[in-house]
N, C-alpha and C positions, 0 to 999 in steps of 0.2 A: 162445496167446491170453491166458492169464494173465499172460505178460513186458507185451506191449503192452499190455494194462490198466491195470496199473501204473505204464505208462511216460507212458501219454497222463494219469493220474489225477495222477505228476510233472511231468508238464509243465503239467495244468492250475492246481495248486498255485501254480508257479513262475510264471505268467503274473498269476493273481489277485494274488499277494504283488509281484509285479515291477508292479502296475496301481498297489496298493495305494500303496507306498513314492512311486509316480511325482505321484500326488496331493497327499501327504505333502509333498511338494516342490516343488509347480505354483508358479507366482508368481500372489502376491496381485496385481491392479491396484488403485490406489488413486485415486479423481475426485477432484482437487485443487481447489479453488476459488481463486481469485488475482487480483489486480490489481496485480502486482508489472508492472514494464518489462519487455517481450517477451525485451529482450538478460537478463534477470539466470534465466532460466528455465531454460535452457541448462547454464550451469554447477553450478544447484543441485540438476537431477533426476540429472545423471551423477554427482556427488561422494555423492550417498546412495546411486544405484542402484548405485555399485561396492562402497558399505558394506553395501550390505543387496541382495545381486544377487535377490533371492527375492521382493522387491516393487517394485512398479513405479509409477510414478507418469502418467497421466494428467493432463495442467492441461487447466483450464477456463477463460479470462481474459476480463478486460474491465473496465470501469471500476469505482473502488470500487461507484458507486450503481445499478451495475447488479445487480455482485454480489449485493451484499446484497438487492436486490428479486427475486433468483431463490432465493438464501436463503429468504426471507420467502414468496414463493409454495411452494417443495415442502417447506413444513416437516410435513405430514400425509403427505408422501412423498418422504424426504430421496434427493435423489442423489450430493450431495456427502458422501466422506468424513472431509473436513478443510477447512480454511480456511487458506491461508499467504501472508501478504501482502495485508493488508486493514485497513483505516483503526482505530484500538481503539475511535473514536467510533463507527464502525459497528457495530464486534463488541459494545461495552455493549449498542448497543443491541438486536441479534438474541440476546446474552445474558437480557435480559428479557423476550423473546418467547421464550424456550423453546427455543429453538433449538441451543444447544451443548451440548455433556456437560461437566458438571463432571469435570476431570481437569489439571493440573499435572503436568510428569516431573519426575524427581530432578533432573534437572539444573537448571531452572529457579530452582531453590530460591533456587540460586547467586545469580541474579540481583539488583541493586538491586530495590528495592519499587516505585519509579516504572515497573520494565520487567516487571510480574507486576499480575494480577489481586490486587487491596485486598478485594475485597467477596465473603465467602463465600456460594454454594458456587465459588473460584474455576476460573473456565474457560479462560484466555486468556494467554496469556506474548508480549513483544515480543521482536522479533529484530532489527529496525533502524529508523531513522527519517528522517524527511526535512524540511525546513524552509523557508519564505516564500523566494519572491527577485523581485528586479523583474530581467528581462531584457532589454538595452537594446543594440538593435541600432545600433552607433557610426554605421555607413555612413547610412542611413536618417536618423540622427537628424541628422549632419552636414548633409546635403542639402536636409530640413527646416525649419534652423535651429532644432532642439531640443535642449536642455541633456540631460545627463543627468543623470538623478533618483536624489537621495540618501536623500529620503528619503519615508515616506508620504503627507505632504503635498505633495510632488514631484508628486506626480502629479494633482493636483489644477489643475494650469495651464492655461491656455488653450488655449495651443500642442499638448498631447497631445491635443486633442478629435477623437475618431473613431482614435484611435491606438493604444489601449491594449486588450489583448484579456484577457481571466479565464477559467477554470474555473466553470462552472456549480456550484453547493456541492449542489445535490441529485444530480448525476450524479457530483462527482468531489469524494473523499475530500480532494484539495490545495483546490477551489475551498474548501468546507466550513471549513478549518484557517484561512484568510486571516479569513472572517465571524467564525468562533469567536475567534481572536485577538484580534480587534480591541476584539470586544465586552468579552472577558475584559479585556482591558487599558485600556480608555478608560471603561468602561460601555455603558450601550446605547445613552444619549441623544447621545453623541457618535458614538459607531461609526455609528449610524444617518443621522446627517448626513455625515458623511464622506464614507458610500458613496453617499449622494444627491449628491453633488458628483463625486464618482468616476465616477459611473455614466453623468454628462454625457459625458465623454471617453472610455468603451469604444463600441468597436463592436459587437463581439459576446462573447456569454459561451457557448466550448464547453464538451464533453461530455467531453473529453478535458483527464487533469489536465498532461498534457508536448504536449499541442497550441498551447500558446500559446509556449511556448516555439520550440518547430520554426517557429512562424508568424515570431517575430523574427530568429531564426537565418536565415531565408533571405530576410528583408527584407518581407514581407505585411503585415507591423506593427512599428511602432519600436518598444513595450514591450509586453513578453507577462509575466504574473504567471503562474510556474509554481516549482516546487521544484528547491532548488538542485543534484540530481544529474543533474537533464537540462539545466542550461546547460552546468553544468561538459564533458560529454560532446560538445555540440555545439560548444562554444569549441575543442575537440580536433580536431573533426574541421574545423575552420577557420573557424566561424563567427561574423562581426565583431562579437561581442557581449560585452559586461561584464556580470557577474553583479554586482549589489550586495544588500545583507541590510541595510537598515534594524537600528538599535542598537534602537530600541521596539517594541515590537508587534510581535518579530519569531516568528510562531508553526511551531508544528511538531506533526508528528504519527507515531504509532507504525507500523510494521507488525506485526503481528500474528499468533498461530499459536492455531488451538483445534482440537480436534476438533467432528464435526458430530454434534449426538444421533442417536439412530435406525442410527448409522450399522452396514453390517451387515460391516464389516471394519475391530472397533474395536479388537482387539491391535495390525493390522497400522499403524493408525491412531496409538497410542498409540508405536510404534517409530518411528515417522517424526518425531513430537512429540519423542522422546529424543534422536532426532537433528538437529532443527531447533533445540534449545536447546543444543548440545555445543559445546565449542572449538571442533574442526574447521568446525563450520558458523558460527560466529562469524568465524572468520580469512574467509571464504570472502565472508559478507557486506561482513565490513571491507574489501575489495579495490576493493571501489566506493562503499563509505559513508562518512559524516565521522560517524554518529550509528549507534553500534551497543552493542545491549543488554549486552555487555562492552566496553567504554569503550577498554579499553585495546588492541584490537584496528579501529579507526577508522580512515581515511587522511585524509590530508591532500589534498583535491578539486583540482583543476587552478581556478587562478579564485575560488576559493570562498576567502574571509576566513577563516585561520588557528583564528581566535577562535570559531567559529562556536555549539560547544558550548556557550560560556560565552557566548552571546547570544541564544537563542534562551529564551521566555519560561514561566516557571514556569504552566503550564498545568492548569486541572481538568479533565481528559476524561472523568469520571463525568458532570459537570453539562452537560457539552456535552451527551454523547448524551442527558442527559435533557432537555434544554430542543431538542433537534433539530428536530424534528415543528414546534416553535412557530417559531422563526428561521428554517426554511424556508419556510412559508409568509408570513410577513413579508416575506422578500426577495423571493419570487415577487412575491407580489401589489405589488409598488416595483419590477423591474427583469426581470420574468419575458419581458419584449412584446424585450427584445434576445437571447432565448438562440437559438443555431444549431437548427435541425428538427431532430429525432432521428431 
């Protein structure tokens, strides 16, 4: 009786310590928040989950301005643990709502100053970027008898009226970077006439910022204004479209990585961050980016202008997200009666 007392008091030992260790080592999940392209999701949860097999990633996705408005609702009860791939106009601005943990990894350090939060306590580091394109489906426009547009004013013609399709700038992080651009670069009083003439020849403004794009690519619209990694991708996969990138005004924007405050898996949170700013995940983004927060790690786009880098336009994204709230409702209330139902 005394052997089996023993035996069973070793085994329950062995069992508690064997529970113990096995917790020790459970995988973290991690709720990812995102508005990255569905295809880039794929390649960047496996390349960390084989680095770090012990945590896991969950995405959450959908459009920048959705994002951020589910941000902005559970900030009293966060669900996301992080943020990866989201507009830095956005992230400023759920930054000043409280929203993010101040936190930077070492690696980031690395980074240029344009691809790192400026403004202490900083929160937010970039990992790649994207930029303006008019996408100009050749077939379509041939048929038409419409020119293809070279430039912003291009599209301002007669001929594109009811042809030209946008990103809605309250729902989608790309619509948003075209208004900010413009203003940044012309002022207001001109950016603002522009899009009143512009806004003659859209039909509609989606919700989605590579919808306009897809709508040209298979002929629904002769010009879709979307960012030049979703033509380049659908030029690939055969469709009859020229990407061009206006030399003025030609605007861009960050994606983005922070942690979410509150969050209640913030080492596992801050690993993913060391990971999301490292070489490796640098090369990883470069494979389908022409704009990535290590420069030198970039490709060359299929279709996409060589120059792209050195065209796209010296941008304040502090002043955007703070002037946001007002140039939304401005555009609303001038061109809100075209956007697609939600």
């Amino acid at each position: 009786m005394h052997f089996n007392r023993l035996a069973g008091l070793t085994l329950g030992v062995a069992f508690a310590l064997g529970s113990l260790l096995g917790s020790a080592h459970a995988e973290t999940e991690l709720s990812v928040y995102t508005a990255f392209e569905n295809d880039d999701l794929a390649p960047y949860k496996e390349a960390f989950e084989t680095a770090h097999p012990d945590i896991k990633i969950n995405w959450v996705r959908d459009s920048t301005g959705v994002v951020a408005a589910k941000l902005l609702a559970e900030k009293d009860n966060p669900r996301a643990d992080a943020v990866w791939g989201l507009a830095v106009t956005n992230v400023d601005y759920l930054k000043s709502q409280g929203i993010l943990e101040p936190y930077i990894p070492e690696n980031a350090m690395k980074l240029e100053q344009k691809f790192r939060d400026s403004v202490e306590p900083a929160s937010w580091f970039g990992t790649s970027g994207w930029a303006s394109a008019i996408i100009y489906n050749k077939v379509e426009g041939g048929k038409k008898g419409i020119k293809q547009p070279e430039t912003w004013d291009d599209l301002l013609d007669p001929s594109l009226k009811g042809q030209i399709v946008m990103p809605h700038p309250a729902s989608s992080g790309t619509g948003f970077m075209y208004v900010s651009a413009w203003i940044q670069a012309w002022g207001e009083e001109k950016a603002w006439a522009f899009m009143d003439k512009l806004h003659e020849n859209i039909s509609r403004y989606t919700h989605s910022g590579s919808a306009p794009a897809v709508l040209s690519g298979r002929g629904d619209t002769v010009v879709g204004l979307a960012f030049e990694l979703r033509g380049s991708r659908l030029q690939e996969e055969g469709a009859p479209i020229e990407i061009i990138m206006p030399n003025e005004a030609l605007g861009w924007d960050l994606n983005v990585f922070s942690v979410v405050k509150g969050t209640k898996n913030l080492e596992a949170a801050k690993v993913l961050a060391e990971w999301a700013s490292s070489d490796e995940a640098m090369k990883i983004y470069g494979k389908t980016r022409a704009i990535v927060a290590m420069p030198e790690f970039g490709v060359q786009l299929p279709g996409v202008p060589e120059d792209v880098t050195q065209r796209i336009l010296v941008q304040d994204f502090a002043w955007a997200a703070q002037n946001r709230d007002r140039i939304l409702a401005e555009w609303e209330k001038r061109y809100g009666s075209k956007a697609e139902p939600k």
